[in-house]
C-alpha positions as CSV (number, residue, x, y, z in Angstrom):
1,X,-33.9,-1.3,-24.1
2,X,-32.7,1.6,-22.1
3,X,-29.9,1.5,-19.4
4,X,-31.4,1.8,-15.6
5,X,-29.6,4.9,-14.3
6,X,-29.2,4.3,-11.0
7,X,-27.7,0.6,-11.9
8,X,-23.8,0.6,-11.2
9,X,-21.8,0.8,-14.2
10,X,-17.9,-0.2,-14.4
11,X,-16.1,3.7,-15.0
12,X,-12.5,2.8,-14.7
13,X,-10.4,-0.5,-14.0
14,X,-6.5,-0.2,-12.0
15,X,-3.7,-2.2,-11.2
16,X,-4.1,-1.4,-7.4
17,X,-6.3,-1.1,-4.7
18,X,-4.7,2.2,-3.7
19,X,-5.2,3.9,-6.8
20,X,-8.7,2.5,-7.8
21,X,-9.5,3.9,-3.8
22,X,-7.7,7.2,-4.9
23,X,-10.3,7.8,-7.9
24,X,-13.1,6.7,-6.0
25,X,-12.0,9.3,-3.2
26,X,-11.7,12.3,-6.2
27,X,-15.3,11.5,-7.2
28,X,-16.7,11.2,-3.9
29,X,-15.3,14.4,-3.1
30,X,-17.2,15.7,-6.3
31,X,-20.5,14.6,-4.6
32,X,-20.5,11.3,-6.5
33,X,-21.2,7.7,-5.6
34,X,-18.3,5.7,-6.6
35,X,-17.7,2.2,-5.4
36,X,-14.6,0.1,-6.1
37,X,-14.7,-3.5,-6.3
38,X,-12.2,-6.3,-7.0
39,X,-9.4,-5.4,-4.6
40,X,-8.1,-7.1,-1.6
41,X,-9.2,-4.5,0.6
42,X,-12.2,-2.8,-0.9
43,X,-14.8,-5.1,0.7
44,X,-13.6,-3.5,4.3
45,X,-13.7,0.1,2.3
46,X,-10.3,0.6,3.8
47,X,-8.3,1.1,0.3
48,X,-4.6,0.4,1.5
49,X,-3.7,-2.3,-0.3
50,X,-0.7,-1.4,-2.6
51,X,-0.2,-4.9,-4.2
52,X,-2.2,-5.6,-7.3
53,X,-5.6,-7.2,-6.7
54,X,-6.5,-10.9,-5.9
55,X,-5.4,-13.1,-7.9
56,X,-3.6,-10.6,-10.4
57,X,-7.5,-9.1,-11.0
58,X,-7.7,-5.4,-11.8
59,X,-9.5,-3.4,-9.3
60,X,-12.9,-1.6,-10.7
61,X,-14.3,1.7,-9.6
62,X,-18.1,1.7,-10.6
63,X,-20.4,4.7,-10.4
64,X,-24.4,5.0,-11.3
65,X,-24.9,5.1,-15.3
66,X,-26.2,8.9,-14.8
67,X,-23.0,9.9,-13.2
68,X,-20.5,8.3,-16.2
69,X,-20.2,11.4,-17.8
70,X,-20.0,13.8,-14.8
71,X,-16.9,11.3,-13.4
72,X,-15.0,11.3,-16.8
73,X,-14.8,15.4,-16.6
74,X,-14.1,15.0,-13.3
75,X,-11.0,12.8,-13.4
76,X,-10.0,14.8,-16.4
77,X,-10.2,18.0,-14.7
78,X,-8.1,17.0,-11.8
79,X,-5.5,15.6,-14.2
80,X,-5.2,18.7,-16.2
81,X,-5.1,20.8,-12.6
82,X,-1.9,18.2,-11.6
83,X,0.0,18.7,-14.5
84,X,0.0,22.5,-14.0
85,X,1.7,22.1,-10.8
86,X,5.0,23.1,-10.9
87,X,7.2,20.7,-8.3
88,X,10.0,23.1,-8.1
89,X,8.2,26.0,-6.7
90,X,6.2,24.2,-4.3
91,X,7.3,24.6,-0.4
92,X,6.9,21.4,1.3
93,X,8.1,23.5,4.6
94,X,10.8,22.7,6.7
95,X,11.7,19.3,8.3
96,X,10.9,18.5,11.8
97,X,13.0,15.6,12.4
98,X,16.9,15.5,12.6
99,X,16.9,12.1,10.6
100,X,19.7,11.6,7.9
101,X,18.5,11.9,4.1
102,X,20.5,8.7,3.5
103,X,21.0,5.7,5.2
104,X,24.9,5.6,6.7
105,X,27.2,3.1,5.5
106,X,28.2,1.2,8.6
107,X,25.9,-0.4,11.5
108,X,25.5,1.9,14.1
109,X,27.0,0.5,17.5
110,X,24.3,-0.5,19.4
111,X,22.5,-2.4,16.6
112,X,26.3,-4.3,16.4
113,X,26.1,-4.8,20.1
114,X,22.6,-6.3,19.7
115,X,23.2,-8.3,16.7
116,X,26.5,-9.7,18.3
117,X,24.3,-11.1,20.9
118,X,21.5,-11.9,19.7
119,X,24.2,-14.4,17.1
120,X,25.6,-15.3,20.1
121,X,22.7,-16.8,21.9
122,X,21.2,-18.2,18.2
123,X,25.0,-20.4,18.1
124,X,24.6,-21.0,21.9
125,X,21.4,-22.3,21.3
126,X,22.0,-24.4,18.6
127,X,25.3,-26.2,20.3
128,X,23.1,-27.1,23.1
129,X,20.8,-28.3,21.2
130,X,23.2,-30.5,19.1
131,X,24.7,-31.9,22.6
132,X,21.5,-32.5,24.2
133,X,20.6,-34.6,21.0
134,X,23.4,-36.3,21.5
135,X,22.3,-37.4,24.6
136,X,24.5,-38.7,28.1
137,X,27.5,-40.9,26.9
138,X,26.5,-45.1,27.6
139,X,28.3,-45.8,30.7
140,X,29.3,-49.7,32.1
């Protein structure tokens, strides 16, 4: 019994929807179908989950049968071009923000000011409610 070629057949199972999206992206670019199913997201085709699938599933990207082969050297071919790159000669450019690299060690004032009041009004809030539980003394 031979295989139908244009059936979908399962090419490679990932841990995320991000990654299975990745591949699918690299094959599409290579003028083949790909199709990933399994993941939270890839009903919607949007392919930004970064969690694992439902339910702990792995996320599938399927191609046709006829395209198996054609993928395989495809994803291999772009995994031997990566590992050529080499990181430390590459120029990312210069930065265009003024943002520190790190994060600084104390809260800058006006987040203090905010968080000062914004505790403030949580404990105002929460005496008033106390008293008004209480409710007004019993008089004569």
């Amino acid at each position: 019994m031979s295989r139908d070629p244009d059936a979908l057949a399962g090419f490679t199972e990932t841990t995320t929807d991000f990654e299975a999206q990745a591949i699918a992206a690299l094959l599409r670019d290579a003028g083949i179908e790909a199709v990933v199913s399994g993941g939270r997201l890839a009903p919607l085709g949007m392919g930004l989950g970064l969690g694992p699938g439902r339910d702990g599933q792995r996320v599938v990207v399927e191609v046709r049968e006829r395209d198996l082969d054609a993928a395989r050297r495809v994803v291999e071919r772009n995994h031997s071009d990566a590992s050529l790159i080499d990181w430390d000669e590459v120029d990312v450019g210069d930065r265009r923000d003024a943002l520190p690299l790190h994060r600084p060690g104390r809260l800058p004032w006006p987040a203090a000011i905010g968080f000062a009041i914004a505790a403030g009004i949580l404990l105002f809030s929460l005496v008033a409610g106390i008293v008004m539980s209480l409710g007004p003394a019993a008089g004569p």
